[in-house]
N, C-alpha and C positions, 0 to 999 in steps of 0.2 A: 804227694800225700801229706808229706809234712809240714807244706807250704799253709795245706789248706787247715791242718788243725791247728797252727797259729793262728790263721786267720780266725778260724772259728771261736778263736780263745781270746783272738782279740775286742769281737767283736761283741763277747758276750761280756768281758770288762765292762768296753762302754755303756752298752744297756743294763749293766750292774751301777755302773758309775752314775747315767741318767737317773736312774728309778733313785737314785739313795739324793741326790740331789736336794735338799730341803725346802719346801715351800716358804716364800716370804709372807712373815705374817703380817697382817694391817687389821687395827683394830678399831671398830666402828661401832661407832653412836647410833642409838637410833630411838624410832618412839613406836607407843602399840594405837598405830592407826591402820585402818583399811589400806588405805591410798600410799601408805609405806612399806607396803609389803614387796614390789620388787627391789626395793635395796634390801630388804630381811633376804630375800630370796638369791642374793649373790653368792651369801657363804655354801651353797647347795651344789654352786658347780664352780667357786674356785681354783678347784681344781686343774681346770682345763687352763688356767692362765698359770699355774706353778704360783697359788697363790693360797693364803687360808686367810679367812674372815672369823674375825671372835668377836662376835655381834654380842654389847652392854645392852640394853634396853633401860631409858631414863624415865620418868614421870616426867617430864616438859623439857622442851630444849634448851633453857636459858640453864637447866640442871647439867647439861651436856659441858659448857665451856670452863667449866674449871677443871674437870677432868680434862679436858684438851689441854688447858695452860699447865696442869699437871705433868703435863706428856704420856697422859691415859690413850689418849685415843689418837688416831690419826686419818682419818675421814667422820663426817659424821651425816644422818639427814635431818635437815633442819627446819623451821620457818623461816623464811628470811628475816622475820623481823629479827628474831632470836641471835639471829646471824652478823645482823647490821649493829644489833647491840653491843656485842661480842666485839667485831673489829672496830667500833667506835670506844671501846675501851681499853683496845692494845692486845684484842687477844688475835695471833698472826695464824689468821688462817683466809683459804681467798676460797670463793664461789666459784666450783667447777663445771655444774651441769644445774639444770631444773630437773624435779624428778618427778612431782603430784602438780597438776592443777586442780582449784576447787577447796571441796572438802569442806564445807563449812557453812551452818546454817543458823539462825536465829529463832529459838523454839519458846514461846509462850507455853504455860500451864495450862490445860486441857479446860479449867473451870473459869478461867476468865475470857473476856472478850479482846484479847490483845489479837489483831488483824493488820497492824501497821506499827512503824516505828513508832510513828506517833503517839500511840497505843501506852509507849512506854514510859511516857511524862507520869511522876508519881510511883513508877515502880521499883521496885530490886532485881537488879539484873546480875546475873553470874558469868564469868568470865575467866582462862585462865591469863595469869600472865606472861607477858613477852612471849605466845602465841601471836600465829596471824590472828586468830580469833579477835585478841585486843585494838588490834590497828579497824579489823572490820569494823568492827562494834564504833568507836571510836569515829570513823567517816562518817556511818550512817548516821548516828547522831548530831553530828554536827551538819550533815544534810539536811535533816529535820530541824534545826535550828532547836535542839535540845543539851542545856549543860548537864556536867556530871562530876562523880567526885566519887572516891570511897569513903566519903564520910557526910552525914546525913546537910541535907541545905540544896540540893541542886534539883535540876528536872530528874534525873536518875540517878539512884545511888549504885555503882558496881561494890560486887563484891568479887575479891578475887581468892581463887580457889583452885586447886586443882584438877586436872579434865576427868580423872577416875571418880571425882566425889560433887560435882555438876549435877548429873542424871538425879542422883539423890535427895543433893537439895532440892529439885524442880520437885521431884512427887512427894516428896514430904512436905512441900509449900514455903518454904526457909525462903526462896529466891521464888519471882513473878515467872522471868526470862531469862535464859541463858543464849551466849554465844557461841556455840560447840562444834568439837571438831565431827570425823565419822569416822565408825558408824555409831557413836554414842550417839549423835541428834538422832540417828533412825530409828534407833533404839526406844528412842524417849518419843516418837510417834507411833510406832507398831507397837507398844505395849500400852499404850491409850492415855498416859499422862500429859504427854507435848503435842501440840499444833505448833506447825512451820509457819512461819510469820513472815522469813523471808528468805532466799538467800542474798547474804550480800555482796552482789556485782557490781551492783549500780554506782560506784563511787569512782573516782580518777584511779585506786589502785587496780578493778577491775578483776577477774579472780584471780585470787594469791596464787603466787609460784611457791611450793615448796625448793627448797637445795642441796646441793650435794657441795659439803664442804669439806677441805682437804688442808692440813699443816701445811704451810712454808715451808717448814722442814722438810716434810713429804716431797712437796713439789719439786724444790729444789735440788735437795741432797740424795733424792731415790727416784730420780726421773722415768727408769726403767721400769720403775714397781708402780709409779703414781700413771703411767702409761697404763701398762694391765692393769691398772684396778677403773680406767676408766671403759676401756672395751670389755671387764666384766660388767659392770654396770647399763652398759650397751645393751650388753647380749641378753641379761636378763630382764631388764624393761621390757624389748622387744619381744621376749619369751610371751610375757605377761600380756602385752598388748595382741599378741599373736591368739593365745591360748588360754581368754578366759575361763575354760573350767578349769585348769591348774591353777589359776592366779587366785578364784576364789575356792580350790579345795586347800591351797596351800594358805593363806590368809586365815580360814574358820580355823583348821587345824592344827596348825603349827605355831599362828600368831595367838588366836584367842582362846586356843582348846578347846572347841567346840562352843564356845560362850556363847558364841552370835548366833544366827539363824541365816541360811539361805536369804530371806525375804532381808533381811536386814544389812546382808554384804549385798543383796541387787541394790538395794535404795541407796545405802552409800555411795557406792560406786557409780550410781545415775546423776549423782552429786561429785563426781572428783572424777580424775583423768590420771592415767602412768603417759608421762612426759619425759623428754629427753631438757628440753632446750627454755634457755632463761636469755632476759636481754639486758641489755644493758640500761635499758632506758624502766624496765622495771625495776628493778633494782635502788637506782637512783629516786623513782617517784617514792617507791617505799621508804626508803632513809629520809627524803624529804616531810614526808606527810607525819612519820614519827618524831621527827620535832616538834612539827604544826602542833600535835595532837597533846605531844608528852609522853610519847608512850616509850618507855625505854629510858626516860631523863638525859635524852642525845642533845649533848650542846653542841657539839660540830658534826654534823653524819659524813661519815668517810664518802667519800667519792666513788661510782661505779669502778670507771676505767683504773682506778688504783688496787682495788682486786679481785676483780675478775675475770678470772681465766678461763678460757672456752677453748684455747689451744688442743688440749687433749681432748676437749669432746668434739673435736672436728675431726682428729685423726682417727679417733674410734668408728664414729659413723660411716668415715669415710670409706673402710678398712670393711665393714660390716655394712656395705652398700647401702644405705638409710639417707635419704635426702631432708 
């Protein structure tokens, strides 16, 4: 008898000892897009990995990397361009997973006849910076064999802006065309100011990967913690891609308060993809074409194979049977 209420006494220690256990916290970058809503959605069930998520939310991702070089943050999700900028100026973080494909369309003003790129010789077009948006914008035009410039003399003038103040200048007429992410572009068609001109696929980048980006630090020196926070990342992509009414009740509600509409998280999202997986050879086209272009002012773009790491997102999937 006395055996057993040691036992019993022992045994409630430890599940005393468990439960007090502290979560590791990892703090994460992010942006307010449809298609970023399952990394938002991680800190919902960190839990289950003995993990807490303190999700920042930035106005554009190139806003992200000084807080990173700060030691603000320690994963983030990104555009890759944003990302390639980032490590081509020394800031030590490596590409661990794709997380959005897509996302991005180019919307002319409801009152003009803009129906092609071409369309946009003589215009003003809006753009945010070191966004994929910028890289898009930037192929298509030079597809169309049209120059550009933020300053007036070219086939198209950019103006660069931020993504929350885009929509506005289009219906107010400030800007012809924007390059936009979602579901602001859907936005700016369901409320009757934008017509979709295009989206841009068509160029060698092909649709942009968004990324999941992680400290060296991280990597490195908390291998165990940068482990589970990639099979959270797993688990809730696949949630999302399992269970689009939760992806988009949790998206209106939680990311935009209700801002968006139904009709406006479908259309976005008929435009973007939740992803796991990035490659290497995107990657590298992207950093390449951002010299071509100028976007980011990259005089050497870092090398794929230099950092990017897929190691943990192979063990996650693997782990969570996902091929």
């Amino acid at each position: 008898m006395k055996f057993s209420k040691l036992l019993l006494m022992a045994s409630t220690l430890l599940v005393t000892f468990g439960a007090q256990a502290a979560p590791d916290v990892v703090r994460l970058g992010n942006l307010k897009f449809a298609h970023y809503g399952a990394v938002s959605y991680m800190k919902e069930i960190a839990a289950k990995y003995n993990l807490t998520i303190e999700e920042r939310v930035f106005p554009k991702g190139l806003d992200i990397l000084p807080a990173t070089i700060a030691g603000e943050i320690d994963i983030a999700a990104s555009a890759l361009d944003a990302a390639v900028a980032g490590r081509a100026s020394g800031v030590p973080i490596y590409v661990v997973a794709g997380f959005a494909k897509g996302g991005a369309r180019i919307v002319g003003r409801s009152d003009l006849k803009i129906k092609s790129v071409a369309d946009l010789r003589g215009k003003k077009v809006g753009v945010a910076r070191g966004g994929a948006q910028e890289l898009l914008l930037a192929a298509e035009l030079s597809k169309n064999n049209l120059t550009w410039s933020d300053q007036p003399g070219k086939d198209v003038q950019i103006f660069f802006m931020p993504f929350a103040d885009l929509n506005q200048a289009l219906m107010q007429k400030n800007i012809d065309a924007m390059c936009q992410s979602e579901p602001q572009s859907s936005q700016a068609i369901n409320k009757g100011y934008g017509v979709e001109v295009l989206k841009p696929y068509d160029t060698p980048i092909g649709e942009p990967v968004r990324v999941l980006v992680m400290t060296e630090k991280m990597y490195n020196e908390k291998h165990d913690v940068a482990e589970r926070v990639l099979k959270l990342f797993v688990e809730a992509t696949k949630t999302f891609q399992e269970n689009p009414k939760l992806a988009e009740q949790y998206v209106r509600s939680q990311m935009f308060k209700n801002q968006i509409s139904s009709e406006d998280y479908q259309d976005a999202m008929s435009n973007a993809s939740f992803t796991y997986d990035i490659s290497l050879e995107h990657v590298q086209i992207t950093a390449d074409l951002m010299k071509k272009y100028g976007v980011g002012k990259i005089v050497n773009p870092p090398l794929a194979k230099d950092w990017v790491r897929l190691d943990l997102l192979d063990i996650a999937k693997k782990e969570l049977k996902i091929k």
